[in-house]
C-alpha positions in Angstrom: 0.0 0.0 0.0 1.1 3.4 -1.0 -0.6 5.8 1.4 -3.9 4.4 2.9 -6.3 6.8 1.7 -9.8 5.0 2.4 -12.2 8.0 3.0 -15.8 8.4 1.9 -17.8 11.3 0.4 -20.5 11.5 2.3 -23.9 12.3 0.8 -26.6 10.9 2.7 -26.9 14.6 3.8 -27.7 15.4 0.2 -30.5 13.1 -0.3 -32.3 13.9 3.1 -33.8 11.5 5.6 -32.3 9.4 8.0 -31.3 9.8 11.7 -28.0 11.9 10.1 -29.9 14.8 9.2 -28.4 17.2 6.7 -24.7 17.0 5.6 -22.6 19.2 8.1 -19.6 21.1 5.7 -16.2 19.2 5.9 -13.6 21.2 7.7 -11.3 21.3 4.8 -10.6 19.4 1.3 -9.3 17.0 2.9 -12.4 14.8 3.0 -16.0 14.2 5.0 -17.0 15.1 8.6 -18.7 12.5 9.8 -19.9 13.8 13.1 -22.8 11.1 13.9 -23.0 7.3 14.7 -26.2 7.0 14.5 -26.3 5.3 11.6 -24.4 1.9 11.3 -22.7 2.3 7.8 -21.5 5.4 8.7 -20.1 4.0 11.9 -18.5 1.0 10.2 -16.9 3.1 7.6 -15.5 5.2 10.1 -14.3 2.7 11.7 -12.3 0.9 8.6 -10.8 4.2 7.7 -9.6 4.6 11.2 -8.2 1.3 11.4 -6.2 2.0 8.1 -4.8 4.8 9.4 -3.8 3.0 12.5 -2.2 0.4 10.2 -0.1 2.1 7.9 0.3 4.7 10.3 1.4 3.0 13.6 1.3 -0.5 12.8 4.0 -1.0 9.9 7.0 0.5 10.5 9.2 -0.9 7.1 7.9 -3.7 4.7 8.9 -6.4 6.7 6.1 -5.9 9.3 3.8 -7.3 6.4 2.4 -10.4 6.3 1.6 -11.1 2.8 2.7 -10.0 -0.3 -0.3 -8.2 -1.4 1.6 -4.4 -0.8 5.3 -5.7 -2.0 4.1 -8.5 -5.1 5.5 -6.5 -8.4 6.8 -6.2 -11.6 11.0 -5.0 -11.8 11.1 -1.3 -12.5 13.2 -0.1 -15.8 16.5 0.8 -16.2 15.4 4.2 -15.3 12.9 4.4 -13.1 15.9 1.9 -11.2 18.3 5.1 -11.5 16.0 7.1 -9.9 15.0 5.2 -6.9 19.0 4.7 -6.1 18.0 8.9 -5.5 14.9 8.2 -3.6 15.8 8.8 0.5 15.4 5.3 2.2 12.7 7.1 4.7 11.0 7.2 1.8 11.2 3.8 0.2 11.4 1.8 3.2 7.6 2.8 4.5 6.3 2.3 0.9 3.8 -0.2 0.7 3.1 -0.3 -3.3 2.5 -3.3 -5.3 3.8 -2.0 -8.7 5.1 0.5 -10.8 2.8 2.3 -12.2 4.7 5.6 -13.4 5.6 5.4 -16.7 8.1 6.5 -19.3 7.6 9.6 -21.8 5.5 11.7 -19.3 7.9 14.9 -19.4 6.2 18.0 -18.7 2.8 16.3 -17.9 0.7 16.8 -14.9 0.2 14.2 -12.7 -1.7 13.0 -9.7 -0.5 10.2 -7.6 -3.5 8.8 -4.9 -3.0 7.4 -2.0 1.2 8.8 -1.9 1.5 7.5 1.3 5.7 8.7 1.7 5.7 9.6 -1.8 8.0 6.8 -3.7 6.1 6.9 -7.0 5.7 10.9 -6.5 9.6 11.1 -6.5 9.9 9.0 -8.9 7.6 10.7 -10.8 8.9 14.0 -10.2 12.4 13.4 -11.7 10.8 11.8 -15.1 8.0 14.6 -15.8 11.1 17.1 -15.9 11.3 20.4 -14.0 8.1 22.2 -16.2 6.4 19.3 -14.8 4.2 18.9 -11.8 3.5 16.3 -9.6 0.5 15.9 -6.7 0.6 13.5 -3.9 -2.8 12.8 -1.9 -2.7 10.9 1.3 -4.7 10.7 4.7 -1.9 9.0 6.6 -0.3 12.0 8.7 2.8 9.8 9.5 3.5 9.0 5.7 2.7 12.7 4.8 5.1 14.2 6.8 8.1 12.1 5.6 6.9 12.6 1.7 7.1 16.3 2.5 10.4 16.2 4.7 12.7 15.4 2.0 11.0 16.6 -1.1 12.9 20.2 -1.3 16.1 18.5 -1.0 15.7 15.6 -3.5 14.2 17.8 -6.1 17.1 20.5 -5.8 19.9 18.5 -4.8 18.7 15.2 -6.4 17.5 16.3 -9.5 19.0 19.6 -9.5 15.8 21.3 -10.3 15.3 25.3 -8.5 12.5 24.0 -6.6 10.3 21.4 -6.0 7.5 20.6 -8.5 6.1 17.8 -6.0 3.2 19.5 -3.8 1.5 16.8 -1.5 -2.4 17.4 -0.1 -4.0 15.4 3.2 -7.1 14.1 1.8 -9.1 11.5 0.9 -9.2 9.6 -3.2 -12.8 10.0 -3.0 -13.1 14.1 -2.7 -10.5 15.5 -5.1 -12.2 19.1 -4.4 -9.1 20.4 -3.9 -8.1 19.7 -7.7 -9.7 21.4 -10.7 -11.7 19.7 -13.3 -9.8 18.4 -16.1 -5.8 19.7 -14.4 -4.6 16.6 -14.3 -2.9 14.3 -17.5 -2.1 11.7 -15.4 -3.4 9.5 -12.6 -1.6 6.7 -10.5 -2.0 5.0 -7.8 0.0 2.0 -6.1 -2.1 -0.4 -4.0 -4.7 2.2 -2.6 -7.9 1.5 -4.3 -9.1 -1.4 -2.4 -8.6 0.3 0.7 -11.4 2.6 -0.5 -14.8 2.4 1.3 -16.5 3.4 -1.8 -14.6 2.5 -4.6 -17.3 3.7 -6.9 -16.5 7.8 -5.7 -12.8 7.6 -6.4 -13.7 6.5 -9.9 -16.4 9.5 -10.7 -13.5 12.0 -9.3 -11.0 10.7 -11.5 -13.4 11.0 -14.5 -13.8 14.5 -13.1 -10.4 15.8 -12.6 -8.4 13.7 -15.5 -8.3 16.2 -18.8 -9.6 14.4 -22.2 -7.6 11.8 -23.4 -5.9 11.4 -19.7 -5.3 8.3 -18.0 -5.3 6.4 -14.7 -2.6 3.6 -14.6 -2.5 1.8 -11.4 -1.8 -1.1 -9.3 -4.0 -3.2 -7.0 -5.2 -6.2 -5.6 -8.4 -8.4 -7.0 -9.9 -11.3 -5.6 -11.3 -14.1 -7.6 -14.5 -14.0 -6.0 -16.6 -11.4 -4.3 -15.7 -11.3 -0.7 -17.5 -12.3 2.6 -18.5 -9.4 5.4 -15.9 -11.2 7.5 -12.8 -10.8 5.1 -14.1 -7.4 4.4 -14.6 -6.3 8.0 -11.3 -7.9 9.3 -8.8 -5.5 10.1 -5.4 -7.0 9.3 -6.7 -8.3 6.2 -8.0 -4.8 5.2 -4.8 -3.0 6.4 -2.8 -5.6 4.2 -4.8 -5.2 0.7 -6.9 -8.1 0.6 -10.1 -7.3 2.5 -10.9 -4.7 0.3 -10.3 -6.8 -3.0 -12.2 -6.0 -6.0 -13.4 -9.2 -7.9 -12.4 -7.9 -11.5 -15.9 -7.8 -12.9 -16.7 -5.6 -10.1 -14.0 -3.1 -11.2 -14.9 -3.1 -14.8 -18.5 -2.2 -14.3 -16.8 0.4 -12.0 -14.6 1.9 -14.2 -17.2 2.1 -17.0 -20.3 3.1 -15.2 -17.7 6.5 -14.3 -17.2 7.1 -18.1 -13.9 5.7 -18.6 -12.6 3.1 -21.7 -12.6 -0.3 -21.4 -9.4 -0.6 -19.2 -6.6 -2.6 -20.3 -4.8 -5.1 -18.3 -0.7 -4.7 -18.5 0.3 -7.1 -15.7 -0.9 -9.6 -13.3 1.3 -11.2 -10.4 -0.4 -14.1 -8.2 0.2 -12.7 -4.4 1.2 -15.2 -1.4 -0.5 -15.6 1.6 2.1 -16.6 3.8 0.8 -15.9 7.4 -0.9 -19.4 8.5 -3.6 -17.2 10.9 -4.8 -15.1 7.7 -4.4 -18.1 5.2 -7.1 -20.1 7.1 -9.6 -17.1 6.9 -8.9 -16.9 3.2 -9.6 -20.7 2.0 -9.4 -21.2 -1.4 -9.6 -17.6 -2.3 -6.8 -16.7 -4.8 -5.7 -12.7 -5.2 -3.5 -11.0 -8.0 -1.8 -7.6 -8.1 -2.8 -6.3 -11.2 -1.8 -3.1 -13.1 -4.5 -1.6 -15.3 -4.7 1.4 -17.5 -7.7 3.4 -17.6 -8.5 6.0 -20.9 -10.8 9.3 -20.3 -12.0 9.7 -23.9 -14.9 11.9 -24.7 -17.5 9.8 -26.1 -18.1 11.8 -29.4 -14.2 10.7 -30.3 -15.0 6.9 -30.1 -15.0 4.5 -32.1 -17.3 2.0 -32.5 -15.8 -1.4 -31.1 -16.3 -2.9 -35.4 -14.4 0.3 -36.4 -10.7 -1.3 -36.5 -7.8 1.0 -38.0 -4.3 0.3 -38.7 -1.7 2.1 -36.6 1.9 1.8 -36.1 4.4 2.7 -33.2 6.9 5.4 -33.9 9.7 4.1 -32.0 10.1 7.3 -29.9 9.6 5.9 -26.3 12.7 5.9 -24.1 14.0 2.5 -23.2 11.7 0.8 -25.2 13.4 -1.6 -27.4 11.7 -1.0 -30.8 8.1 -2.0 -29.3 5.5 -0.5 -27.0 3.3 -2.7 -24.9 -0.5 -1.1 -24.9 -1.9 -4.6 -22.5 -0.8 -7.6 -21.3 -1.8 -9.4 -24.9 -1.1 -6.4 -27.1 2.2 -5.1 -28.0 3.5 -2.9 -31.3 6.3 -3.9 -32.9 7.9 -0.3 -34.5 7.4 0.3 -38.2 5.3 -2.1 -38.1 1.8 -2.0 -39.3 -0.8 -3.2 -36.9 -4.9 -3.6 -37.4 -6.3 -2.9 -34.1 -9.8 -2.8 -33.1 -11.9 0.3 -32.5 -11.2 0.5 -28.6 -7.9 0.4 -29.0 -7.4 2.8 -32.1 -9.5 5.6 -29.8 -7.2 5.4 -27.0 -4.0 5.2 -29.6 -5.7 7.9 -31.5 -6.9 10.3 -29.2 -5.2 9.8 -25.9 -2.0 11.1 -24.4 -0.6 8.6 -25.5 -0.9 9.4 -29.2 2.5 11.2 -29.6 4.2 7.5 -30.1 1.9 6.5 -33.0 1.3 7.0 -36.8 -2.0 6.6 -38.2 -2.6 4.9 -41.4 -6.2 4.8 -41.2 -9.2 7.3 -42.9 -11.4 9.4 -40.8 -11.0 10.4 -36.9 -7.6 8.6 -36.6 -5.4 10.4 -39.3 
């Protein structure tokens, strides 16, 4: 887990009724004020977002207090994003609790937003690859991690990176009220092992849609299940605090993701996770859980293609580090010079996404 950012926007306010009565005004953008437990959801959502910030905040003091894989189960980075952690101060690193990579390559002088920061790793990381016109936003409710994200920040970007400043800001806040940020600001999106903490998953996805420009994206890591999960994995505190109590069954995501506005996402990665605390392991059963990384298109729906509507496109090469061939998915990757026929899904998101500087189009209508 990056950060632990598991608040809820609370709207029951909003709709009236109820022993709650009407919505009292948060104190800040930094999430709800949930002044009443009266109700029993509100109670028990309180009380999960307290216990991940006990967790992450008290609990775990490096990764080796975990006991599963769940927050450390990842990919290798690249050659570079390696260099630039070698620059990352071990406070940093060593209370990071991702389960990827998601930052990638060819993002200079972008805008990005990284939810959940926790101590800020991928924001560091981040920060040196999106250049010194770049700008880079960590949001986290953890005070603990917060404070060592912004501790060495200054330093890193000016002596690190040798920038005049730093171009890393970081907010305390919740991933499900993004008030803080404009609509449409942000290029970018990532988050590392933070969405399943979420007690409603289905808010962090409308904010995205909300504060991601046109043709952004949000690439992330996280945990899914293989089943929809019990009350008693859900409710169960170490389980929550260590990324598998929250676990999104897939099918639950995707109706998510779309239902918010957003492109079918597209799998990159997918890395089974071990379970290797006997105690949690006989809660579990049979249940099986993957970290996977997913990437996640904002495209207006006027500048889709129909699914039938297949062009032909061809990578341009012009991606750092990438060895003649840029990997859109898991079971989709462009050869350069190459010419490819890809369906009408993927030509939007080649054609009309961020993303579209590394592609020629050799294809009538929307795509050339």
């Amino acid at each position: 887990m990056a950060g632990g950012c598991c608040g809820e926007s609370e709207e029951k306010g909003e709709r009236g009724g109820g022993c709650c009565g009407p919505k009292a005004p948060p104190p800040s953008c930094c999430g709800p004020n949930i002044t009443s437990a009266c109700c029993d959801g509100e109670e028990d959502l309180t009380k999960v977002q307290e216990g991940v910030k006990e967790y992450y905040g008290e609990v775990l003091k490096s990764t080796n207090d975990l006991r599963t894989s769940a927050c450390t189960s990842c990919e290798k980075p690249n050659p570079k994003v390696a260099q630039v952690l070698n620059k990352i101060p071990k406070q940093v690193t060593e209370r990071f609790y991702g389960c990827g990579f998601p930052v990638p390559l060819g993002i200079e002088n972008m805008r990005l937003l990284d939810l959940g920061c926790g101590t800020g790793r991928d924001c560091y990381i981040a920060s040196a690859l999106v250049g010194e016109e770049g700008k880079v936003t960590g949001v986290d409710m953890t005070p603990q991690q917060l404070e060592v994200a912004q501790a060495h920040a200054e330093e890193y970007c000016k002596g690190g990176l040798g920038y005049a400043k730093s171009n890393m800001s970081f907010v305390s806040g919740y991933i499900e009220d993004l008030s803080s940020i404009e609509p449409g600001s942000i290029d970018l999106a990532v988050s590392n092992c933070v969405v399943n903490l979420s007690t409603s998953k289905e808010k962090v996805f409308e904010e995205l849609e909300r504060v991601l420009a046109p043709g952004g994206e949000f690439r992330f890591s996280d945990v899914f299940s293989d089943r929809v999960l019990p009350a008693e994995m859900q409710n169960h505190k170490v389980l929550v605090g260590e990324c598998l109590g929250g676990a999104m069954e897939v099918n639950q995501f995707l109706s998510m993701a779309k239902n918010a506005g957003f492109m079918t996402p597209l799998m990159v990665s997918k890395t089974p996770i071990e379970v290797h605390d006997k105690e949690l392991a006989a809660i579990l059963g049979d249940t099986k859980f993957d970290s996977i990384t997913y990437r996640v298109f904002k495209i207006p729906e006027g500048d889709r293609l129909g699914e039938e509507d297949s062009k032909t496109v061809s990578y341009n090469g012009s991606l750092e580090l990438s060895e003649g061939a840029y990997k859109v998915s898991a079971d989709l990757t462009l050869q350069a010079g190459e010419r490819h026929k890809v369906s009408g899904d993927v030509a939007t998101i080649l054609c009309k996404s961020w993303i579209q500087r590394f592609f020629d189009q050799h294809c009538s209508g929307c795509c050339c």
